[in-house]
C-alpha positions as a Python dict, from the first residue, in 0.01 Angstrom:
ca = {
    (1, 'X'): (0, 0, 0),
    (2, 'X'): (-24, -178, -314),
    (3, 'X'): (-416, -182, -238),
    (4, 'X'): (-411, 196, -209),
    (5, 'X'): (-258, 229, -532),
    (6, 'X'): (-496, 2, -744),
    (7, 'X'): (-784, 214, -566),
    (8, 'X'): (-632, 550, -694),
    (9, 'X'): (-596, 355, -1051),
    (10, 'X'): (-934, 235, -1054),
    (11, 'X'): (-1091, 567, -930),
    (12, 'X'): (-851, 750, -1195),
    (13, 'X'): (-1007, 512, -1501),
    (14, 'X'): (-1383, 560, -1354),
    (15, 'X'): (-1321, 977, -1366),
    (16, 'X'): (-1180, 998, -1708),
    (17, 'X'): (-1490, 826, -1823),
    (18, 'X'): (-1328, 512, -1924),
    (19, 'X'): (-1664, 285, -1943),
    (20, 'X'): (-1428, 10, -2056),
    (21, 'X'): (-1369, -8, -1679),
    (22, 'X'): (-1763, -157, -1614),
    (23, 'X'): (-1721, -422, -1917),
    (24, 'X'): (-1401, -523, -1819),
    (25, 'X'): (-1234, -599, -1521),
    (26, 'X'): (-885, -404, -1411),
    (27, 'X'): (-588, -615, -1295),
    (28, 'X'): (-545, -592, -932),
    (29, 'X'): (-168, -661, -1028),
    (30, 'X'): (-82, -385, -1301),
    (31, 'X'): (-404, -186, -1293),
    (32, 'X'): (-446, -262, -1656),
    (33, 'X'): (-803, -341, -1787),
    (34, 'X'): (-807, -715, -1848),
    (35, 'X'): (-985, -657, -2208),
    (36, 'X'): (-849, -858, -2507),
    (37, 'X'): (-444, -775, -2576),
    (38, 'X'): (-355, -689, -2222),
    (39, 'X'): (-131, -975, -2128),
    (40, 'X'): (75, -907, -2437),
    (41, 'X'): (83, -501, -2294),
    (42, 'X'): (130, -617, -1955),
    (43, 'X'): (429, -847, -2058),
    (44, 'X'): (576, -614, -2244),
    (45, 'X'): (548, -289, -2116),
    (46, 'X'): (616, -401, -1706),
    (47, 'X'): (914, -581, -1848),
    (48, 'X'): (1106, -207, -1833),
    (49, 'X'): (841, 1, -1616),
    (50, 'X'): (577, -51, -1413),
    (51, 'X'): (197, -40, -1573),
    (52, 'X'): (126, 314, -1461),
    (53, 'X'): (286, 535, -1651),
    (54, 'X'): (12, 362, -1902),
    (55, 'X'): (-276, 384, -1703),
    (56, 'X'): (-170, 736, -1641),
    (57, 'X'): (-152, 865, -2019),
    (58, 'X'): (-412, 887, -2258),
    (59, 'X'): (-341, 942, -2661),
    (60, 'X'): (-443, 794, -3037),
    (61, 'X'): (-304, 512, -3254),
    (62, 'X'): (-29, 829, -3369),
    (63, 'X'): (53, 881, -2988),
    (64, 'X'): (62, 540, -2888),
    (65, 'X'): (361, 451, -3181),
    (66, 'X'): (537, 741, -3164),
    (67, 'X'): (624, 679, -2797),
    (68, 'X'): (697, 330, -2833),
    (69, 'X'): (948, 392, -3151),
    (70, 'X'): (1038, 616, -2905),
    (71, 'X'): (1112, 355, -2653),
    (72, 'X'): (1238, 153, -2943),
    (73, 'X'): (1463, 399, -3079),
    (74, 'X'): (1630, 513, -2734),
    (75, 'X'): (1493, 315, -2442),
    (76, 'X'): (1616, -50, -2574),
    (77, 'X'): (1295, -167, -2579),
    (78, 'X'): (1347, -451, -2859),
    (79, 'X'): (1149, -420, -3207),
    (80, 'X'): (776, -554, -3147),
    (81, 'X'): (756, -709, -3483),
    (82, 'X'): (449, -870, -3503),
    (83, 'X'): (278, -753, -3207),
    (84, 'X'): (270, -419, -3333),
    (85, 'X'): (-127, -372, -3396),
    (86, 'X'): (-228, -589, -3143),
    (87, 'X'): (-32, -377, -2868),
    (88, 'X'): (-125, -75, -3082),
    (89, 'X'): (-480, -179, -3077),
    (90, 'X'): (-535, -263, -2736),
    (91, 'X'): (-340, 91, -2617),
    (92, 'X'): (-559, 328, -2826),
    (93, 'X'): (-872, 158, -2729),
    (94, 'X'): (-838, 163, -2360),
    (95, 'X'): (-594, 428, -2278),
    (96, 'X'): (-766, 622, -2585),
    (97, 'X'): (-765, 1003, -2647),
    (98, 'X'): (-978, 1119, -2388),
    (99, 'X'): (-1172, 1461, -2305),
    (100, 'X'): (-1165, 1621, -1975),
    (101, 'X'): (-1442, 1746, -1880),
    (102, 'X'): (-1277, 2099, -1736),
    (103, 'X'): (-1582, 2171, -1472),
    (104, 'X'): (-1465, 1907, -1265),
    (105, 'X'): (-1125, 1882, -1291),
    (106, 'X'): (-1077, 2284, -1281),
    (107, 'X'): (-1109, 2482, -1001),
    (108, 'X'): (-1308, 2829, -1059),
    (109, 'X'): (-1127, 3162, -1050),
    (110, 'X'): (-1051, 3337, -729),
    (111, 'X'): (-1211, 3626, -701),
    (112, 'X'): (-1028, 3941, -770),
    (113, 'X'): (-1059, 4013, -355),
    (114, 'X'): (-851, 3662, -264),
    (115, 'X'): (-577, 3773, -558),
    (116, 'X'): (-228, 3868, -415),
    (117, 'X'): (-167, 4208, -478),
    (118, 'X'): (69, 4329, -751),
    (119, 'X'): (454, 4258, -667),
    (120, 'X'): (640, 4643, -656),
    (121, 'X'): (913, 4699, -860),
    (122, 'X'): (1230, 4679, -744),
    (123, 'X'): (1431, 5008, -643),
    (124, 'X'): (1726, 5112, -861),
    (125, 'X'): (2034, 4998, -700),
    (126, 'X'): (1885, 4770, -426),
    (127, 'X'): (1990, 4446, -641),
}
């Protein structure tokens, strides 16, 4: 199972055009790519959740600290102190904003033919 999962992680990272996946290897434990800084995100984040939920979200330096004050200010995760930028860093460079590109992720519209047909109104007094 836990093999299935770390193929769906690494195929996730190699379709969201993460190249950071080729230069570094992932972590057949967490899924994180083993780049500089990701023992100290390992450590700390799998300490309350497991690594997916950051493999699975994407965002800037901004969207990387707001959720962890986040998880600072309500979660009980405890104050990072000095491991602020380096967990900052590591977050926005490999789990970075990233763009999708929408002609492979998105299917094309159905044709007006395979559309459902409008839904009637309902008749007075029938509810």
């Amino acid at each position: 199972m836990r093999a299935h999962v770390n193929k769906l992680i690494m195929c996730g990272l190699l379709f969201t055009g993460a190249s950071f996946a080729a230069e570094y290897p992932v972590d057949p434990q967490s899924g994180l790519i083993m780049a500089p800084g990701w023992e100290l995100v390992n450590y700390q984040c799998n300490a309350c959740h497991t690594s997916m939920i950051v493999t699975q979200n994407r965002g800037d330096k901004a969207f990387w600290k707001e959720t962890l004050q986040w998880m600072v200010d309500t979660q009980g995760l405890w104050d990072l102190s000095d491991t602020w930028e380096p967990t900052l860093s590591y977050l926005c460079t490999y789990y970075g904003q990233a763009e999708m590109d929408m002609t492979l992720f998105r299917r094309l519209p159905l044709d007006a033919s395979q559309l459902r047909p409008p839904a009637k109104p309902a008749a007075k007094g029938s509810q």
